[in-house]
N, C-alpha and C positions, 0 to 999 in steps of 0.2 A: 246560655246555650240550650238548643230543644234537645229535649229529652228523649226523641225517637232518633237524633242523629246517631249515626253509623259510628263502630270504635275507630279508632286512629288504625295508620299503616301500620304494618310492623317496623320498627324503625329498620332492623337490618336487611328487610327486602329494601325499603325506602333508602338506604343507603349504595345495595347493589344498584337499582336503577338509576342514583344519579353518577355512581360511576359509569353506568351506558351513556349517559346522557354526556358525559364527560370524555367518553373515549370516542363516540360520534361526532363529538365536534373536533377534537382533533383528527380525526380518518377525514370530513368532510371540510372541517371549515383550516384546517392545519394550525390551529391555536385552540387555547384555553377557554374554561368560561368567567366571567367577572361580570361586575355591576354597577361598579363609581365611573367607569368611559361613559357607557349609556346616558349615566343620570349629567354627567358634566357635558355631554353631548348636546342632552335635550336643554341645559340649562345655555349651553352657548346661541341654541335655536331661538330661545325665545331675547336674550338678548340681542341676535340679529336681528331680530324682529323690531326693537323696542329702540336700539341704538347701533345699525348696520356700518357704518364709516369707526367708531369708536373698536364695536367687536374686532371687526376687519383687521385695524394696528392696532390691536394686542398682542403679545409674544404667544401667550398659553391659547386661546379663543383663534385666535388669527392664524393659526397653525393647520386648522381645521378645515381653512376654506369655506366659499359660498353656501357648503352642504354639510354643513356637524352633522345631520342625523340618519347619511349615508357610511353607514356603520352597523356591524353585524351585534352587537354590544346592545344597538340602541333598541333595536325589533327583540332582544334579548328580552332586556326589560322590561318591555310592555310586552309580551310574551307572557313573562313570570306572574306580571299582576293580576291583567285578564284569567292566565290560567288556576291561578290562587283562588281568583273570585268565583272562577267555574265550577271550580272542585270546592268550595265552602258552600256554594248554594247547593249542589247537587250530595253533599253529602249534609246538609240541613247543619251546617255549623254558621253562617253568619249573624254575628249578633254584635250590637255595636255598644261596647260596655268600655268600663275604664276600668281597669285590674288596680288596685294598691290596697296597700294594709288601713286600716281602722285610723293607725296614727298620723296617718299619710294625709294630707288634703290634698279635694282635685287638684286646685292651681299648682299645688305644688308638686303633684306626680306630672302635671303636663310639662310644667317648668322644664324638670328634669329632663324630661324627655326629650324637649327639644333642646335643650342643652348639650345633653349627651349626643343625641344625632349631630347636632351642627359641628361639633366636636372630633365624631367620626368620618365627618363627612370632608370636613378640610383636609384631617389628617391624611386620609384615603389618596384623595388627589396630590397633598405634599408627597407622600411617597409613592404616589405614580401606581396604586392599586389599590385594591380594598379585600376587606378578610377573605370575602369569596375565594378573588381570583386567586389569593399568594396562600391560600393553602387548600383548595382545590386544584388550581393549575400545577401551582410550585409544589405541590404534598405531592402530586401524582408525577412530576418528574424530580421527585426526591431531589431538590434543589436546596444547600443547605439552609440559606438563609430562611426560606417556609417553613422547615421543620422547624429552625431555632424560632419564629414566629410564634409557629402556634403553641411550643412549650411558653414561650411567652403570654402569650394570649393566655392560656388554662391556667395559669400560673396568679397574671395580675387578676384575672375574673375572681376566682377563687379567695385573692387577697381581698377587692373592692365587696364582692359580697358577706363577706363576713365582718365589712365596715360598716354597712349599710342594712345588714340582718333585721336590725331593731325595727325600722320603717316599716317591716311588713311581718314579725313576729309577733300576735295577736294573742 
């Protein structure tokens, strides 16, 4: 990272603002925000693209219609990224490294990682959201099942890193 970039947000303003960010879309768009619709949107796009009649009679894909990526979800998305890249160059943070412990080898930190994504990324769509949306959306209209989530979520994190500590305890 350069050494003249700017310090981080504060986290708790950064938290106030994405609750704006969070109550604007419910004032304006009358839903929540999330980011597994998006990504499974744009993934149904390009398999229209690649295999149009196939997409088309799929139960999950086919649901969607001629137009997956006429979707508030999907502009979400590329929204987030553009924006991320906006703000890392203008605040002199991008730099394109690979994070892991000493013990860790590359292939084997990428391994994981896309293991662990593809991972998340099913699951997300099996249950029809992703951590965004079900404890942003669902935290902010105190919906039980997000809350029981995200103790869940803090819970097993807490449990897997203290599995996995060694990998990157140097």
């Amino acid at each position: 990272m350069n050494s003249s970039a700017k310090p981080y947000m504060n986290p708790y303003l950064a938290g106030v603002c994405l609750g704006l960010v969070l109550t604007g879309s419910f004032l304006i768009l009358g839903t929540g925000l999330g980011a597994s619709s998006g990504i499974a949107r744009i993934a149904a796009a390009i398999q229209a693209w690649l295999l149009p009649e196939h997409t088309a009679n799929t139960p999950y894909f086919g649901a969607w219609g001629k137009y997956p990526l006429d979707y508030y979800l999907v502009y979400m998305f590329i929204g987030t990224i553009i924006g991320g890249l906006i703000s890392a160059v203008g605040q002199k943070r991008l730099s394109f490294q690979l994070e892991k412990g000493k013990q860790c080898s590359s292939w084997k930190r990428i391994s994981f990682a896309l293991i662990g994504g593809l991972i998340v990324g099913y699951a997300s769509r099996l249950a029809q959201g992703c951590t965004s949306g079900q404890a942003l959306t669902g935290g902010a209209l105190l919906l039980t099942g997000s809350l029981v989530f995200l103790i869940c979520l803090f819970a097993s994190g807490y449990a897997v890193a203290y599995v996995v500590r060694r990998q990157w305890d140097d």
